[in-house]
N, C-alpha and C positions, 0 to 999 in steps of 0.2 A: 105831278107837277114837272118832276126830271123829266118824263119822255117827251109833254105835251114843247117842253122847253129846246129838249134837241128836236123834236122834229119843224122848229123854226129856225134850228138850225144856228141858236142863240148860248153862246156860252155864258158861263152864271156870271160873268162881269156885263154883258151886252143886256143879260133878263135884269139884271139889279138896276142896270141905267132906268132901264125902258119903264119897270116898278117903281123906280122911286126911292128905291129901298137897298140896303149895303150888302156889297157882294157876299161878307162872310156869313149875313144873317141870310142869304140864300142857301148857302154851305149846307150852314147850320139844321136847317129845314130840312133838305132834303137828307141827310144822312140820320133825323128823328133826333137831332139834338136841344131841339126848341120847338115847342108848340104855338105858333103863331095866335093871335089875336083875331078874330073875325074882323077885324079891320085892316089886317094886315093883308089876309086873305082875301079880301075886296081887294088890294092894291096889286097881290098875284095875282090874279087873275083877270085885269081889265086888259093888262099888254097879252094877256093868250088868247083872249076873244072868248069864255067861256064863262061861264056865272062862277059864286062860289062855293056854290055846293057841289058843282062838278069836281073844283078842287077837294073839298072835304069829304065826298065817294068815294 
């Protein structure tokens, strides 16, 4: 999720807008602090353009 997220060139306040969802609960993700919800991960994933099994590979 962190690379697909810099390579938009989107920092984790810009992804959290774009998701829906709170910048520190982005944080929190990508450093393996919080296991996201499959519905969360539907929510990363629609601002990347990628399904969410891509995320969860």
């Amino acid at each position: 999720m962190r690379r697909l997220r810099e390579e938009k060139g989107w920092s984790q306040e810009a992804y959290a807008d774009e998701a829906g969802i709170h910048r520190t609960y982005i944080s929190d993700i990508e450093r393996g602090a919080r296991n996201p919800t499959i519905r969360i991960i539907e929510k990363l994933a629609k601002p990347l353009g990628v399904s969410a099994g891509t995320l969860i590979d």
